[in-house]
Structure formats: structure tokens, C-alpha cells
N, C-alpha and C positions, 0 to 999 in steps of 0.2 A: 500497623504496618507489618507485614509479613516478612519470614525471616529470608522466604527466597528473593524477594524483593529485595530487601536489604543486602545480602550477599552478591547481586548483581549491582546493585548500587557504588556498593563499597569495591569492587572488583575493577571499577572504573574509575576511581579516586586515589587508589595503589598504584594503579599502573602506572603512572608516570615514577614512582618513588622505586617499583621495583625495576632493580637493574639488575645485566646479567642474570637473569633465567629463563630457560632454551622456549623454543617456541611452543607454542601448544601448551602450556603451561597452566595447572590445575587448582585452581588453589581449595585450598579444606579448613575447613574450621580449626583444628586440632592445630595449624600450622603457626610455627612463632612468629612473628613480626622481625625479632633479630633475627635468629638464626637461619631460619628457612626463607624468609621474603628480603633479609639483607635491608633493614630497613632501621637507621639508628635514633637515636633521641632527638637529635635535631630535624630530622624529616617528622617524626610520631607528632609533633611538635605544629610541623607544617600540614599535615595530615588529618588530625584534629579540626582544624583550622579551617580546612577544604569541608568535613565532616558537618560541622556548625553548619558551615553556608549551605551545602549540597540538602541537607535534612531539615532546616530550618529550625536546628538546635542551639542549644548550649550547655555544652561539655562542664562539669564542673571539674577544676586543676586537679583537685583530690584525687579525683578516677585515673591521669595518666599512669599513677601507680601499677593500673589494676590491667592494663590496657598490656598482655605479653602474647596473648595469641590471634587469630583473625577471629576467633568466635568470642574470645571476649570484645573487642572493639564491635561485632552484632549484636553482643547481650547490652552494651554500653548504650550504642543508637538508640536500639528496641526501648531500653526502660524509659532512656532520658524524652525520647519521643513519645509515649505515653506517658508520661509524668506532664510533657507539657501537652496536652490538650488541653 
């Protein structure tokens, strides 16, 4: 799976979770999940969750850890989806 794939994917599975921020809005790899996209641990949680279904994955709990910016949750997708082929 490609990562720009992924990134448009995942872009569409935020948006409901991000609130309050202005239109046109960019998002970047580099970007935090808390700080920058306002997105707390009970959403990450609910997010995840959408992630599984949307990719036909499974997330293992261990990784929420690991999961603090947008391009970690694409590095996360990316492995856990070639892992499961």
C-alpha cells in the first residue's frame, strides 16, 4: 500500500475526530495527533478502531503507545498491513 494512499485514507477517518480547525486545512506527517489535530485518547482509541475496519487491519494495543504523530499512525497502517498479507 502506498504511503500517499494511506495519507488520503487516513485524512478521511480524522476528519470527523478533528474539530476546530479552519478550513482548508493541511495536514502533514510531522503533525501531533494531540496537539496540532486536538485529538485525545479516547478518540485515538475510537480511531484505531475505524483504522482496523477502513484497512482491514489489526492494530496491536502495544502500538497505541507509539501512535503521537500523523506519520506514525501511516508508518503503523503501512507495517501492520504488510505484515498481514
Amino acid at each position: 500500500m502506498e504511503r500517499t494512499q494511506i495519507h488520503h485514507d487516513l485524512l478521511m477517518v480524522l476528519k470527523p475526530f478533528m474539530r476546530k480547525l479552519p478550513e482548508g486545512f493541511e495536514m502533514k506527517e510531522e503533525m501531533s495527533l494531540r496537539d496540532d489535530l486536538m485529538i485525545d485518547s479516547a478518540d485515538l482509541i475510537d480511531i484505531v478502531l475505524k483504522l482496523e475496519e477502513h484497512f482491514s487491519i489489526t492494530i496491536d494495543d502495544t502500538q497505541l503507545n507509539v501512535l503521537k504523530t500523523v506519520g506514525d499512525v501511516m508508518s503503523v497502517v503501512a507495517a501492520t498491513a504488510v505484515a498481514e498479507q
